[in-house]
Every structure is written in structure tokens, then in C-alpha cells.
N, C-alpha and C positions, 0 to 999 in steps of 0.2 A: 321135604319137598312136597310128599304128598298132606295135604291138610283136610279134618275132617269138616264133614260139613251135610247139611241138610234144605231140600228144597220142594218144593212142589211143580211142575211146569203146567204152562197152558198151551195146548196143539195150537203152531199155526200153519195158513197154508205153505208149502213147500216154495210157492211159488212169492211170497211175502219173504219170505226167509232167506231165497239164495237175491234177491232184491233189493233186500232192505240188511242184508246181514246182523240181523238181531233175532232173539225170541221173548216174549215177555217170559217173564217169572215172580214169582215171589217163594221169599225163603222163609223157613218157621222155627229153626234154632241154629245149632253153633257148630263149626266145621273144626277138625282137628289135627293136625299137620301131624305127617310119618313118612312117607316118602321125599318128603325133600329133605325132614331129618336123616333119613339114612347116605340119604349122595350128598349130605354136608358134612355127616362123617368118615366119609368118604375121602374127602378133598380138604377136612383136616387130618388123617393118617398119612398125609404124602411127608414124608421129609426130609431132605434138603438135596438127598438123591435124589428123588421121585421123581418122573417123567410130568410134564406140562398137565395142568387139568385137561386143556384143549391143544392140543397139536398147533392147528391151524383154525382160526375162527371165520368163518365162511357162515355170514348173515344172509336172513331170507333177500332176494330182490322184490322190492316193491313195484309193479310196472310204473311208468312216467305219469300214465292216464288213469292207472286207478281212480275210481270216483268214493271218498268216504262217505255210506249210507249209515250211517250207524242209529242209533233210540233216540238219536238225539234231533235227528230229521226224521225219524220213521214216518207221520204225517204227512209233510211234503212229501215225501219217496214214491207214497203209496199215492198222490194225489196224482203224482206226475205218469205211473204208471199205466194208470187210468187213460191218462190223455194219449199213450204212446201209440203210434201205427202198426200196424204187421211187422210193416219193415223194421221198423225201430225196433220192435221185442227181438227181432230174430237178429240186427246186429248186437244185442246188448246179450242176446244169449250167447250169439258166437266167441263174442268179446269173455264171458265171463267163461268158457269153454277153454278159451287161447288161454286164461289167467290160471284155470284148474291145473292144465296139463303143464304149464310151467312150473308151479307150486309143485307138482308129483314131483316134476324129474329132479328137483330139488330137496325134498324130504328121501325120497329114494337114495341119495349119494349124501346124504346128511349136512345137517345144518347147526348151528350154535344160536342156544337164546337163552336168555337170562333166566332162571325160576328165582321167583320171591321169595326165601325164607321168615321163618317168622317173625325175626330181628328186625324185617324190613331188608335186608342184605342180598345182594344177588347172585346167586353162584350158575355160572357157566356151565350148561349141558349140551351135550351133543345129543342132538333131536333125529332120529331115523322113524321111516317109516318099513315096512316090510313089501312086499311085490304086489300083496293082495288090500293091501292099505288096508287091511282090519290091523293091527297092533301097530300104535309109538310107542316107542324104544327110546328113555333117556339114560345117556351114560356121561358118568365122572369117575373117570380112570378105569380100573375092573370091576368099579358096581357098574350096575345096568336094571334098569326098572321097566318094567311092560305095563301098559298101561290098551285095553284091551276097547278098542272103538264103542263097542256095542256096550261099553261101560261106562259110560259117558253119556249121560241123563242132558246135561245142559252144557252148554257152550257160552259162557257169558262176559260180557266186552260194553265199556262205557258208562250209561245210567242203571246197564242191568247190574253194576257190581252192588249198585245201594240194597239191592234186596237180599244178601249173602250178607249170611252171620259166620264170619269164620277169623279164626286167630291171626289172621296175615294178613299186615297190612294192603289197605287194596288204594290205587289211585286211579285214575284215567289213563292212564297209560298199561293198564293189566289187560289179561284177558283168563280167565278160568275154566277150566273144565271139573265141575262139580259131576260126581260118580255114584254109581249106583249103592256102592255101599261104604256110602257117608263118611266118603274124601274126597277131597280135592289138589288141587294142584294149580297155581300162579303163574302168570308168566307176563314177564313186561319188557315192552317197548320202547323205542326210540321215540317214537311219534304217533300221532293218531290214522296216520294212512297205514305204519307199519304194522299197527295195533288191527285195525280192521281189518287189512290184507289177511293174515292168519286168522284171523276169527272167518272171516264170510271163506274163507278156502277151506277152513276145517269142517265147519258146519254143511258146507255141498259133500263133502267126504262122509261126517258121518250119517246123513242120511241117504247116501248111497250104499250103506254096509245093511239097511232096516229092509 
């Protein structure tokens, strides 16, 4: 699950970031998967008895209005920004406020989303977060992985995936959390609104733990 990996980041403003839901990056070698190897050995030790990977698969809610900012209009995003009123910044932050606090109460009572193996293959985790949103919690069946916020270098979704050198396969439909010590970990999508949702929600998260 988890894959190794290496990158550099470049600061941006906070204010760029929860706006445009991207960060630039560039990456300088090659990422190595172990945590998603262990919760795929995981969910092949189940047999024939074994209790469901997932119980109930309970996927994130995308709001209806979500708007996708992703790298790929970051440009326009930022042009339009510019142009916005008071009023306008303070409903588009209320707005993105309403979308945080839904996303919690829902990582909080747990959720299901695909991790990438390195086959390309998708195995089903149950996504929890903890009360104080520092630590995700992925679990397949009795394993359970902690994956530690403030460990979590980059957030990367879209055209940022081209700069990651890492063993699993990546598409448009991913989004990655590349880590402080040279792993990562995959996770894909239904769609590009699903795919952004969770990146621009996780990204407000981790830089509310810094």
C-alpha cells in the first residue's frame, strides 16, 4: 500500500492552495511500495471463512457544487481570484468551511477508498481519521496502518502526479500522499470532482496540523 518515493516541494501561499487545490512539486527519484504490500497481504490471508474486506462500503460524498480547481486550471483559478469581491472570498471560504466540516464527520465514522497497488490493482480500505485529525488509519480486516499527518510532505492529484517517480501505476484519477521518509501511498478515484474533493479536503487538513 505504502510505496517508496522521493520529492522536493516548493512553498505555496496557503491561501493558493486551499483555492486552487494543488501544490507545485517536482520529484528526483523513485518511490517504493510497503504499506500497501502489507494490507494486500492482508486481504489475501482471508479464506473462505474470513469475514468481508469491508463490511459496508460507505464512499466519500462529493457536494453537488463542488468546483474542480485542480493544476490543470491553476492559472485561471488564480486569475479569477484576483478579480473576486470581499463578498465573494468570504462566501467561497464559507463554502469551502461547509465542505471541511462535512469531509471530518465523515472520515471521523469512516469511509472506503480504493489504494493502488503496484500491479495497478485496487484493494478496498477503510479510511478513519482520529478526533484530532493528526493520524489516517487504513484498515483491511485486522491489519491497520497509521499514517501520521505531519508525515505527509506532499499531497499530490492530477498533473502533479507527472513529477513522482514511483513503482505504481499513477493515472488521473489518483491522488498521493508522498511522506517524509520515502513512501507513499495511492489512492483512486471514481472521477475528477471525487479525486479533487479529497485532495483540496486533505490538503486544508494537513496544513491545519503545521
Amino acid at each position: 500500500m505504502f510505496h517508496q518515493c522521493c520529492w522536493s516541494s516548493e512553498q505555496e501561499d496557503a491561501e493558493h492552495i486551499l483555492r486552487d487545490g494543488s501544490a507545485a512539486m517536482a520529484a528526483s527519484s523513485e518511490l517504493m511500495p510497503s504499506l500497501a504490500a502489507s494490507l494486500s497481504a492482508a486481504a489475501a490471508s482471508g479464506g473462505p471463512g474470513a469475514p468481508p474486506l469491508i463490511e459496508s462500503r460507505s464512499a466519500l460524498h462529493v457536494p453537488p457544487d463542488f468546483t474542480v480547481r485542480s493544476a490543470d486550471s491553476i492559472d485561471s483559478a488564480r486569475s479569477r481570484c484576483v478579480q473576486l469581491s470581499d463578498e465573494q472570498k468570504a462566501q467561497e471560504l464559507q463554502q469551502l468551511q461547509t465542505m471541511i466540516r462535512d469531509f471530518v464527520k465523515e472520515v471521523l465514522q469512516g469511509v472506503v477508498l480504493d489504494v493502488v497497488l503496484e500491479d495497478g490493482s485496487l484493494l478496498p480500505c477503510r479510511c478513519t481519521m482520529d478526533n484530532r485529525l493528526c493520524i489516517v488509519s487504513l484498515q483491511v480486516r485486522d491489519i491497520v496502518r497509521h499514517i501520521r499527518m505531519t508525515d505527509i510532505q506532499e499531497i499530490c492529484s492530477g498533473k502533479e502526479l507527472q513529477n513522482i517517480h514511483t513503482t505504481t501505476p499513477l493515472d488521473d484519477l489518483c491522488v498521493t500522499f508522498a511522506m517524509s521518509n520515502d513512501q507513499c501511498v495511492t489512492f483512486k478515484f471514481k472521477d475528477v470532482p471525487a479525486r479533487e474533493h479529497f485532495s483540496t479536503c486533505m490538503k486544508v487538513l494537513r496544513l491545519a496540523v503545521e
